[in-house]
C-alpha positions as CSV (number, residue, x, y, z in Angstrom):
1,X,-80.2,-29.2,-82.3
2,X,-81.8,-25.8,-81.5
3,X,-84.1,-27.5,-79.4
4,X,-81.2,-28.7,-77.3
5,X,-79.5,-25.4,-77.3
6,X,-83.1,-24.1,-75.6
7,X,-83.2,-26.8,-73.2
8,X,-79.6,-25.6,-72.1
9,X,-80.5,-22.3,-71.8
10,X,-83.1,-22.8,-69.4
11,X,-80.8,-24.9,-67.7
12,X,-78.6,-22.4,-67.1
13,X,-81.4,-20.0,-66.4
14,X,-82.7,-22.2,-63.5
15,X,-79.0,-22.3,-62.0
16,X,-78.2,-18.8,-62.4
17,X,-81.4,-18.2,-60.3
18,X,-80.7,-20.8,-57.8
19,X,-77.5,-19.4,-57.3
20,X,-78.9,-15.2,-56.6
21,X,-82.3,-17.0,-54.3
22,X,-78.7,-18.6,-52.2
23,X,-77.0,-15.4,-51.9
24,X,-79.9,-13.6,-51.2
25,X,-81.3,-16.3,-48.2
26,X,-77.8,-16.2,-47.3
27,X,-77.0,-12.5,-47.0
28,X,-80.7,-12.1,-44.7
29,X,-79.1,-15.1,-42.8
30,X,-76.8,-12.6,-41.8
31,X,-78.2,-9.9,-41.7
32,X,-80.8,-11.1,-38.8
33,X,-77.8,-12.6,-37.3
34,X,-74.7,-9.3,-37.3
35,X,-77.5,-6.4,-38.0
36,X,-76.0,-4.1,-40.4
37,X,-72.6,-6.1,-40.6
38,X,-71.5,-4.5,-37.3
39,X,-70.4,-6.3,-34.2
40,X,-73.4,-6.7,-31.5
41,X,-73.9,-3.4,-29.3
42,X,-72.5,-4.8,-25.7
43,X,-74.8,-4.8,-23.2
44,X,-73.4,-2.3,-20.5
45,X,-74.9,-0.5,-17.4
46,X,-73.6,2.6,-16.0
47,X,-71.9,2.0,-11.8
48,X,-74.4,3.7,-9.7
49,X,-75.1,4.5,-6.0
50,X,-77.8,2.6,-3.7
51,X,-78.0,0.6,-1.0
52,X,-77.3,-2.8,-0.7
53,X,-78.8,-5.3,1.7
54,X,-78.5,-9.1,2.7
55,X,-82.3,-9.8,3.6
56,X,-84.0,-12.5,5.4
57,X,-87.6,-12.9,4.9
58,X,-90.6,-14.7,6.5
59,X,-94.6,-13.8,6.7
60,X,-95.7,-12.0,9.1
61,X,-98.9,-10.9,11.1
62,X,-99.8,-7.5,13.0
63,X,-101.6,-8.0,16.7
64,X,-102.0,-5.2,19.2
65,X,-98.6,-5.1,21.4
66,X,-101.0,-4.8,24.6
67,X,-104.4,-5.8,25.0
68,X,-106.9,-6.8,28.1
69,X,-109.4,-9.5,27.6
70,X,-112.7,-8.0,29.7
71,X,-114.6,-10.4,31.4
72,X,-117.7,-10.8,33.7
73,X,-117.1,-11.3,37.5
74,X,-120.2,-12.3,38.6
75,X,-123.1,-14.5,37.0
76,X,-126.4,-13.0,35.3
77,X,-127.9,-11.8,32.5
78,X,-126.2,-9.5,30.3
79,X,-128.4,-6.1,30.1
80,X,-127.0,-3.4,28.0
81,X,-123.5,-3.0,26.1
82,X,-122.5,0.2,25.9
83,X,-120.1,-0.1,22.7
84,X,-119.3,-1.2,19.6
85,X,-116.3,-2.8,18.1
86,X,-113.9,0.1,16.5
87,X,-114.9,2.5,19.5
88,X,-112.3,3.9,21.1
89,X,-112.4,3.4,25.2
90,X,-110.7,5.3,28.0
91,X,-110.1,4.0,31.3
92,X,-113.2,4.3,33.0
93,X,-115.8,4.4,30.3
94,X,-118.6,2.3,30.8
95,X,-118.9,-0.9,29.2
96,X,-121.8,-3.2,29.7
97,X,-124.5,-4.0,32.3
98,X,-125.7,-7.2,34.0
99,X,-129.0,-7.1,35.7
100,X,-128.2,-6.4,39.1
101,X,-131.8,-7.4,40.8
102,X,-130.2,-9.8,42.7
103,X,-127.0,-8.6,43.6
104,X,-129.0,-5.2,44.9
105,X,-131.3,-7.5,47.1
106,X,-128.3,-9.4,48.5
107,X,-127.0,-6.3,49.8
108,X,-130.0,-4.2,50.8
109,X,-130.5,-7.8,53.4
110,X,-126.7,-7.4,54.4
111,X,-127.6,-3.7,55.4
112,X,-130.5,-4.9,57.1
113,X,-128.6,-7.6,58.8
114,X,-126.0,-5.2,59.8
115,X,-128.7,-2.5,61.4
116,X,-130.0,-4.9,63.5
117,X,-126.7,-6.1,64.5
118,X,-126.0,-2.2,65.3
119,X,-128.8,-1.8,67.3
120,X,-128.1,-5.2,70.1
121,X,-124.2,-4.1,69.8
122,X,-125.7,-1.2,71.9
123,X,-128.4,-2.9,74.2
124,X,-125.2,-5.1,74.9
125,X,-122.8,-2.3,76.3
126,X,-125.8,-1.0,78.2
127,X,-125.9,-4.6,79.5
128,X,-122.2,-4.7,80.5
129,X,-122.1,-1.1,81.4
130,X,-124.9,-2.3,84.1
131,X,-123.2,-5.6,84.6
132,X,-119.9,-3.5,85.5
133,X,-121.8,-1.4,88.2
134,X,-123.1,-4.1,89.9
135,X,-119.5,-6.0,89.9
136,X,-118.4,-2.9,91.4
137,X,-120.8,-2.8,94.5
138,X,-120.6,-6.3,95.3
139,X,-117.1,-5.5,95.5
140,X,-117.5,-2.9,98.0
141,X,-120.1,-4.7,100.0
142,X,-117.9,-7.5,100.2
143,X,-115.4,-5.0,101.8
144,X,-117.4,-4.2,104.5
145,X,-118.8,-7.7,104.7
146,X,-122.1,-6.3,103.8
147,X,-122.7,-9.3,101.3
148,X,-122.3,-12.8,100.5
149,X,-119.3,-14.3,98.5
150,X,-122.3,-16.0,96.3
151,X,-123.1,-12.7,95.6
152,X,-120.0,-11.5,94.5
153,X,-118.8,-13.9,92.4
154,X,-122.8,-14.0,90.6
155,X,-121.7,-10.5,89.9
156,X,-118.5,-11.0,88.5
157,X,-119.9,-13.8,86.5
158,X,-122.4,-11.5,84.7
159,X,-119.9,-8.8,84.2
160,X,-117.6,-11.7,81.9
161,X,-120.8,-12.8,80.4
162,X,-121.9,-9.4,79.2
163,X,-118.3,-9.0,78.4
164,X,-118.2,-11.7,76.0
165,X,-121.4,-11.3,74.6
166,X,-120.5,-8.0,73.3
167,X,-117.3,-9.5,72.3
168,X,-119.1,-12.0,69.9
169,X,-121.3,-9.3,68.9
170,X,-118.3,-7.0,68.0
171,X,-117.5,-10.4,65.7
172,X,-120.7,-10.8,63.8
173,X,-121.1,-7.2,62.9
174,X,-117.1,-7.5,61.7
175,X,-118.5,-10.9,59.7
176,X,-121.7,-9.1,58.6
177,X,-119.7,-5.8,57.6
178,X,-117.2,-8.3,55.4
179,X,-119.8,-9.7,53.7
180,X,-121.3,-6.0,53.0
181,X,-118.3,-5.5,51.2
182,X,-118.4,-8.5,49.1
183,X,-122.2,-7.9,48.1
184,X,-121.4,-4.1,47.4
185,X,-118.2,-5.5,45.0
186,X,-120.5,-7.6,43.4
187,X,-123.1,-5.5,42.6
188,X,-120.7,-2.7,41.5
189,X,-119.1,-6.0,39.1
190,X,-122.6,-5.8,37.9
191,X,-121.3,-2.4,36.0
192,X,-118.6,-3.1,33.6
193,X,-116.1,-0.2,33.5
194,X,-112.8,-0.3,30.7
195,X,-109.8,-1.2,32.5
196,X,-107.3,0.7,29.4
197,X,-107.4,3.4,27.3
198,X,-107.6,1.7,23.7
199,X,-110.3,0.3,21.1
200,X,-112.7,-2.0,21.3
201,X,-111.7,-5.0,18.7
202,X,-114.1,-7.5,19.6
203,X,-117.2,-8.3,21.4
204,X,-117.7,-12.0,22.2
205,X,-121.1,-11.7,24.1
206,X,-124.6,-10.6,23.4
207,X,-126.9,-8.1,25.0
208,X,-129.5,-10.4,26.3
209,X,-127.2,-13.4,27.4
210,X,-127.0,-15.1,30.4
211,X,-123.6,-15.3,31.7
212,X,-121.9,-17.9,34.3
213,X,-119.5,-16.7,35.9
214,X,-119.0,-20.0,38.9
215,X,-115.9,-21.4,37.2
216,X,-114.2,-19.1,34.4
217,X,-114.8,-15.5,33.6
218,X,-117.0,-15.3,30.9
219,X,-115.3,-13.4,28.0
220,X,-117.2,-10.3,26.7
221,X,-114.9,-7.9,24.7
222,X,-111.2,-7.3,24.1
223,X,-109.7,-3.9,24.4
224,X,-106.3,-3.3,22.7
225,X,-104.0,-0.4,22.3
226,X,-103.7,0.2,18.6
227,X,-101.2,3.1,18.9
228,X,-98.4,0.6,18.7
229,X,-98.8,-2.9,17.3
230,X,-96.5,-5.9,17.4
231,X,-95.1,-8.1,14.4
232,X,-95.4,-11.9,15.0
233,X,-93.0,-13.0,11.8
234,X,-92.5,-17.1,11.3
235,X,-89.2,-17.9,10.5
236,X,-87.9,-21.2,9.1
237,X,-85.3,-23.2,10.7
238,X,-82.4,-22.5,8.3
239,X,-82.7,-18.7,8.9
240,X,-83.8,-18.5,12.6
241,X,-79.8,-19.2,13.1
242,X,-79.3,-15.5,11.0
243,X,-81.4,-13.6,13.2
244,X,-80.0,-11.5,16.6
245,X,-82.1,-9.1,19.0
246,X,-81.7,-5.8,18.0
247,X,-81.1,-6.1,14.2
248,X,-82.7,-3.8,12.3
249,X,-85.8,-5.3,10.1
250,X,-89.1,-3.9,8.0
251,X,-92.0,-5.0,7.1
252,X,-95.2,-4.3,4.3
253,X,-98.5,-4.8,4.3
254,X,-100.4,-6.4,1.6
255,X,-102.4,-3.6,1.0
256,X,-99.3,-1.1,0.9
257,X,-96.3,-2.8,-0.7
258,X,-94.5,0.7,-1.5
259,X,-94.4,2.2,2.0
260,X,-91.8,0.5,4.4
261,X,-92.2,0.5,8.1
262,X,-89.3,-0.2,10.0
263,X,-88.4,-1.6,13.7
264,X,-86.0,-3.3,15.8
265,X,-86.5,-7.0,16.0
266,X,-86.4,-7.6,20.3
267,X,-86.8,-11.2,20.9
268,X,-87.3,-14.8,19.6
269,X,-89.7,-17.2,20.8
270,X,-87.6,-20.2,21.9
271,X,-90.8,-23.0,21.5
272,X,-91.3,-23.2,17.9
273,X,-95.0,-24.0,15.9
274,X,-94.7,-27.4,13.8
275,X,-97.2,-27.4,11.1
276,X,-96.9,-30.2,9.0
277,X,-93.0,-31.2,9.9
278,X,-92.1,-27.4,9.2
279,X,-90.6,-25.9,11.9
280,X,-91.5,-22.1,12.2
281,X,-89.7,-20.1,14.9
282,X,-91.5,-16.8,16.1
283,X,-90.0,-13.7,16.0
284,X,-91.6,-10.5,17.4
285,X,-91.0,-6.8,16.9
286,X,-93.1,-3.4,17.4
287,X,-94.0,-1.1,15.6
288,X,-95.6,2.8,15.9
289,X,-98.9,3.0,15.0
290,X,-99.9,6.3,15.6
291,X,-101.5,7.3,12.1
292,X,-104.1,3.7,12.8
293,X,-103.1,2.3,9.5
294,X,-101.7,-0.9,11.0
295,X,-104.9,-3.0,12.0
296,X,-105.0,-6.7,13.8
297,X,-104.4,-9.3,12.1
298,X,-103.1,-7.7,9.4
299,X,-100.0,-9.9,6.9
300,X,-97.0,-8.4,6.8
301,X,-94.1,-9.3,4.5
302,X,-91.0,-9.0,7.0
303,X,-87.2,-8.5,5.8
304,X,-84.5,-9.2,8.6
305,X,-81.6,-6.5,7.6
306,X,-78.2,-9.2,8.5
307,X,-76.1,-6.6,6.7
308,X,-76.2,-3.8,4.7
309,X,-74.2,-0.9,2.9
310,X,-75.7,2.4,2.3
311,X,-75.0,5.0,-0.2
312,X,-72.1,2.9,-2.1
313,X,-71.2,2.2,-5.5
314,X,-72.5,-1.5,-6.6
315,X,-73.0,-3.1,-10.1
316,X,-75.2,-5.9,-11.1
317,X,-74.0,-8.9,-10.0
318,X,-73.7,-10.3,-13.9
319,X,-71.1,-7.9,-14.6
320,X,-68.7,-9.0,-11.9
321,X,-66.1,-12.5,-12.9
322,X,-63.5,-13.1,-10.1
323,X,-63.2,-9.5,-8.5
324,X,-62.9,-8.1,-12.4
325,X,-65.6,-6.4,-14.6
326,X,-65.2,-4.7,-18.3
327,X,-65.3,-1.4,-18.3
328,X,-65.7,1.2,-21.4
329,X,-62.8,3.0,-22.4
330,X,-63.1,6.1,-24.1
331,X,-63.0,4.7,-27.5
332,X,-65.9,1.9,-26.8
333,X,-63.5,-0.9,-26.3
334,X,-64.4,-2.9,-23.0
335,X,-61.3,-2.9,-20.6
336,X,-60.7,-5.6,-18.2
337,X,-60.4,-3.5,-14.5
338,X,-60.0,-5.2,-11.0
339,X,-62.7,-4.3,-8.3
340,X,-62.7,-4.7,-4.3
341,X,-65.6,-5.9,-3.8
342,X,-68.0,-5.8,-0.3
343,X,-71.3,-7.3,0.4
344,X,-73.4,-8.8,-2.4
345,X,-77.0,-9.5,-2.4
346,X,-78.9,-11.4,-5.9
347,X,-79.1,-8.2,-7.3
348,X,-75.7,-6.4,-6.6
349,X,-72.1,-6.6,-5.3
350,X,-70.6,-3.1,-3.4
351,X,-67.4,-1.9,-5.4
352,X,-65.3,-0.3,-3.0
353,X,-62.7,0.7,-5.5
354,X,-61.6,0.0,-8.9
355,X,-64.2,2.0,-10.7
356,X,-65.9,5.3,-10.6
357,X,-69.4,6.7,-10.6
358,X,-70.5,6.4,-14.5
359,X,-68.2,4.1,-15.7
360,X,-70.4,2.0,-17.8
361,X,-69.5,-1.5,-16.9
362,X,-70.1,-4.7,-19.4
363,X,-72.6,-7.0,-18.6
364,X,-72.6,-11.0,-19.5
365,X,-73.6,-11.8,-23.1
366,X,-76.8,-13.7,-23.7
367,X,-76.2,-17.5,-24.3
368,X,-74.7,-17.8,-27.6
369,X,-77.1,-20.7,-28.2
370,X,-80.5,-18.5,-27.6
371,X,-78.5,-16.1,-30.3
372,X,-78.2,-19.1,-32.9
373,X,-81.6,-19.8,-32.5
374,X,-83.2,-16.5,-32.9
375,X,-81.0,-16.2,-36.2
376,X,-82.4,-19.4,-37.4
377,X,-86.3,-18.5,-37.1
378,X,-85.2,-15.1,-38.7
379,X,-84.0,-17.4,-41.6
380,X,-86.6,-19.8,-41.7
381,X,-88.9,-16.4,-41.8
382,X,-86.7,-15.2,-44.7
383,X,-87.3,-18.2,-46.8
384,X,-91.0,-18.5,-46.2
């Protein structure tokens, strides 16, 4: 009997302490669910001031806005270059050499040529100068039928002769005096002088190589004009319809994400670059590039502005249901207030009235499921 009466009293023991270990599992159920017992703090954000903007946004890459290809104008071996690439060039500066041996001998025999031409030009005036006297007596002779008519017209015959001889002379010296010119251009192409004030950004050639310059200018450096450089964004298909000349529009560079540069975007390319069935539209735009922090071939993240609002009162866009949001009352309580809204990006919607600087504003609850699920690991931790 008394051992029964033990047995029950452990019995009741164990179910006593079953019952607290229930209540106590279920009371840090909820308190990892409700906190303290209170209602969840809301989740609010105060109605601010910024700017809002609808962007479009495409990968972009920096070239020079102008730039001059130098070439070689005449054929030979490349001598001395002058520069290097980063130099900075002014009009005139002196680029490169090509040996001008032969171009020098071409036109030293053109000289030559043209003395000699020089010289006869005047033994042939003398020549018609003579021919032109003795026209002129046979013409007076004839008069006073002191000579022949075989005379006469022998005379008048030389005096066309020497006439025309001078005349073809006159031509050849005009020929050899052309070609002067052309063997004097040449040699001075020989010199290579910069055609811009710029920078040198590349050098294609090398000081010792022979250059041909019978059917295409051989490329030997480009020059470009860094002070202002041009934009060339890629834009897809679905946005290229968003874009108009003259909208406003910014860019960064990888290397400086913070510091916004801005422009005006002037024109689209109408051919667009297919890569891979993606259609890619070009837009360009320049920029000022006076500090020479913007270098060639640079990327740039570009943002097309299609509409913005400055200095106006926005909210996050989760606090905002049907032109309404919750606002705080003085008490805590969240108020139900309707808004006119303006533009809206992802981030923010403009309130144009409705609400006032401050107000804290209620944003949308977590998912109630997330909320069940943290509560249950906190009650799974509980009982471990």
């Amino acid at each position: 009997m008394a051992s029964a009466t033990r047995a029950g009293h452990r019995w009741l023991k164990w179910v006593g302490f079953l019952i607290v270990l229930c209540a106590l599992a279920f009371a840090a159920f909820w308190y990892a669910r409700n906190g303290n017992g209170n209602e969840p703090a809301l989740n609010t954000v105060a109605v601010s001031r910024g700017d809002i903007q609808n962007l479009v946004s495409a990968t972009g890459v920096l070239e020079p806005s102008n730039y001059v290809d130098v070439g070689a104008q005449v054929s030979g071996q490349l001598e001395l270059i002058h520069v290097r690439v980063g130099q900075p060039v002014s009009t005139g500066d002196l680029l490169a050499e090509i040996d001008p041996t032969v171009y020098v001998a071409k036109v030293d025999a053109t000289r030559a040529q043209l003395k000699n031409q020089q010289a006869q030009l005047a033994d042939r005036k003398a020549q018609l100068r003579l021919a032109e006297t003795q026209f002129q007596r046979q013409q007076n002779l004839w008069r006073e039928d002191a000579t022949t008519r075989e005379s006469l017209q022998t005379a008048e015959a030389s005096l066309a002769s020497a006439r025309a001889q001078l005349a073809m002379l006159e031509a050849q010296i005009e020929q050899t005096s052309s070609t002067l010119r052309a063997e004097e251009a040449n040699l001075g192409y020989a010199r290579i002088y910069a055609p811009m004030d710029g920078t040198v950004v590349s050098i294609e050639a090398r000081q010792g190589q022979t250059l041909n310059a019978s059917q295409t200018a051989p490329l030997l450096m480009r020059i470009a004009n860094l002070s202002t450089m041009r934009v060339r964004a890629q834009v897809s298909e679905a946005d290229v319809g968003k874009l108009q000349p003259g909208m406003r529009v910014y860019f960064t560079t990888l290397g400086d994400a913070e510091h916004k540069l801005y422009g005006e975007l002037q024109y689209i390319e109408p051919t667009p670059e297919v890569t891979n069935n993606v259609v890619l539209y070009n837009a360009l735009f320049t920029v000022d590039n006076q500090e020479g922090r913007l270098l060639p071939q640079m990327t740039a993240q570009v943002f097309f502005i299609q509409e913005e609002a400055l200095n106006v009162l926005r909210v996050p866009v989760s606090a905002v249901a049907r032109n309404q949001v919750k606002v705080l009352d003085a008490k805590g309580q969240p108020q139900i207030r309707d808004i006119e809204t303006g533009i809206s990006n992802r981030v923010y919607v403009e309130v144009r009235s409705g609400v006032s600087e401050g107000h804290q504003v209620v944003l949308a609850n977590r998912d109630p499921r997330a909320a069940q699920g943290e509560g249950r690991s906190a009650f799974r931790g509980m009982l471990r």
